[in-house]
N, C-alpha and C positions, 0 to 999 in steps of 0.2 A: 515600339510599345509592347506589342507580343511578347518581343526577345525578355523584356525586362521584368516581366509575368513569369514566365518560364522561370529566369533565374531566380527569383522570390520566394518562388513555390519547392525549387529546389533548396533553398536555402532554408526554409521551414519544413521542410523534412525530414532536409539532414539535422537540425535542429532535434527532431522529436525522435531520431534514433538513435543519436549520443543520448538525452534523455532516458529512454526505454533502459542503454544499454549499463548508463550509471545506478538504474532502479534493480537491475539485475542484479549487478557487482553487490550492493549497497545488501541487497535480499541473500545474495552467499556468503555474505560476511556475515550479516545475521544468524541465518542456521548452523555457519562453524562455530561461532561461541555457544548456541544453547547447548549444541552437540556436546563438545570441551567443559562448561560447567555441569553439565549433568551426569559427565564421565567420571570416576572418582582415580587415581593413581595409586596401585600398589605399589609398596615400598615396601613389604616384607621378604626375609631372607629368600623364600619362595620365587620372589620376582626380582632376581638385578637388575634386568635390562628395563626395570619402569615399564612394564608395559600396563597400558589402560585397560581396566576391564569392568564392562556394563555393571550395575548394581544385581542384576537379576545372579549374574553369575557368581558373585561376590557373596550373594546368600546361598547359593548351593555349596559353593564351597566352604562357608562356617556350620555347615547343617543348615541352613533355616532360619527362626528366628533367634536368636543367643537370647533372649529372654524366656522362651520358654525352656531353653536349654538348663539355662541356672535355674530355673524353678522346679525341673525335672527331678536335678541331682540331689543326695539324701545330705539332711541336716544335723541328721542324729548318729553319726554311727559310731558304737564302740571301737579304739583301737588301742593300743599298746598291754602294757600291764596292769591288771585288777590285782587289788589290796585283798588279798586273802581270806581276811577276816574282814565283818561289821565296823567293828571296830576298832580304828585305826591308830591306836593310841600306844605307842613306841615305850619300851620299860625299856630295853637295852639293845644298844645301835653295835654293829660292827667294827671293833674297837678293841685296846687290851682294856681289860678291865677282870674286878675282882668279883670272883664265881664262889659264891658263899658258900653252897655244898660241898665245892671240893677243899674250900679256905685257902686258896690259891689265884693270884693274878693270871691270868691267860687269854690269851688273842680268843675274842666272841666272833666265832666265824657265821655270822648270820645276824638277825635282831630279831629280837623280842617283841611279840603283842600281847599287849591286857587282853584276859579274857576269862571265862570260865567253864566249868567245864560242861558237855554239851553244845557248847559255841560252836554253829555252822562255818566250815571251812571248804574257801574254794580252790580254784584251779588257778592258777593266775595268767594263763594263755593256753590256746590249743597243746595239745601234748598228747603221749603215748604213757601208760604209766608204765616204767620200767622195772619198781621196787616197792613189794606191799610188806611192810616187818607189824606183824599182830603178836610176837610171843615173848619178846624182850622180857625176862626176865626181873630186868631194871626198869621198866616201862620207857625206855628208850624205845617205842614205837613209831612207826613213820611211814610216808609214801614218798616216793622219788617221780619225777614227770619230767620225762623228755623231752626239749623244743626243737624247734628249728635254731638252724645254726650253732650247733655245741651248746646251745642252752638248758642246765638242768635246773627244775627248784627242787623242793626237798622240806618237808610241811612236819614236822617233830613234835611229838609230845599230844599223837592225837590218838582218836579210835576210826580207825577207815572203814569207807564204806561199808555196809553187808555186799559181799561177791565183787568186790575191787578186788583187781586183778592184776597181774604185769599182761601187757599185751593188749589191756584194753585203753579205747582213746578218750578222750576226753576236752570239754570244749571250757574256752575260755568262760571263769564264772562258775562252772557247774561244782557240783557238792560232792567235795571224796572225800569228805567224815566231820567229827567233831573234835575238840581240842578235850584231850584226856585230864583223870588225875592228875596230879602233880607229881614225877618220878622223875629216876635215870639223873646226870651229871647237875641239872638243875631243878631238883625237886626243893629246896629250899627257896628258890623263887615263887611255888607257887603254881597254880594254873596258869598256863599259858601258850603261846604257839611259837613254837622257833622256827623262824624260817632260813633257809637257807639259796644259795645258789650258784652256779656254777659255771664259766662260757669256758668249752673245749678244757674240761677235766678241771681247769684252775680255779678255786674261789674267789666269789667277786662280791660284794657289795651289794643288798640288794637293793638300797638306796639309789643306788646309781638308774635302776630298770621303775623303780617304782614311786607314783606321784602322789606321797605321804600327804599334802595339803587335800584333795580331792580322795573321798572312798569311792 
């Protein structure tokens, strides 16, 4: 009767440490999933080999939070080329066309803006100004401004600043004079601005550099 005690009792024990040991198993399998769902998997070029990396690190390595990031960066800022003038209104594009002062059809190497005289005239990018002509004869007057990259413009038919200079810089926007009289090869058009420009000495278009729907 003993013997049969003993074995019972062994048998309910072994009993309660498979138990135990399936609550164990059951509780490791549990922590490896939260572990694996709360791990995120890089997949960028950064990472071939798929390796997992914690959330915490995953924000050091974007900076931080990316929403304050994009809220940081600027919404407004100027870039490309400014329209010279106020007023953006094209009388004669870069094109052959016929040039009533000289009464002769000839390549318009530049375009034309309406304007009059006294009309503020800008810069249309950073530049050096390379050429100030005040004594034309013909009123063929004018300033030249050197860019980056072979880029020149070339602003005709104006009166430049007081104390513009070659040598001096000048920023995208700022004011290097006003659009003259009417004189020089198109004084029969009238007041207005010729513009010109130039990449690596060859003339270009200045339609191609400038976004005539927006002043």
């Amino acid at each position: 009767m003993k013997e049969e005690n003993r074995k019972n009792k062994k048998k309910i024990l072994l009993t309660y440490l498979i138990l135990a040991a399936c609550l164990l198993v059951i509780a490791a399998i549990t922590v490896t999933v939260i572990f694996t769902v709360d791990r995120k998997p890089d997949l960028s070029i950064d990472n071939p080999n798929n390796v997992v990396k914690p959330d915490d690190e995953d924000d050091k390595n974007n900076g931080g939070n990316n929403n304050e990031d994009e809220d940081n960066k600027p919404t407004d800022v100027e870039t490309g080329y400014k329209i010279p003038v106020e007023n953006a209104i094209v009388t004669t594009k870069y094109e052959f066309a016929h040039n009533e002062t000289l009464g002769q059809y000839r390549v318009h190497q530049g375009i034309d803006f309406e304007g009059k005289a006294g009309d503020s005239v800008c810069a249309v990018l950073d530049g050096t100004i390379t050429e100030v002509v005040t004594d034309s004869t013909i009123g063929e007057n004018y300033v030249t401004i050197s860019h980056a990259n072979g880029v020149t413009s070339t602003y005709k038919y104006i009166t430049a600043k007081d104390g513009l200079k070659a040598g001096n810089t000048v920023k995208r926007g700022e004011n290097i004079g006003t659009i003259a009289a009417a004189g020089g090869y198109e004084m029969k058009q009238g007041e207005h601005l010729h513009f010109e420009m130039s990449v690596n000495g060859k003339s270009a278009d200045p339609e191609t550099y400038l976004d005539l729907v927006e002043k």
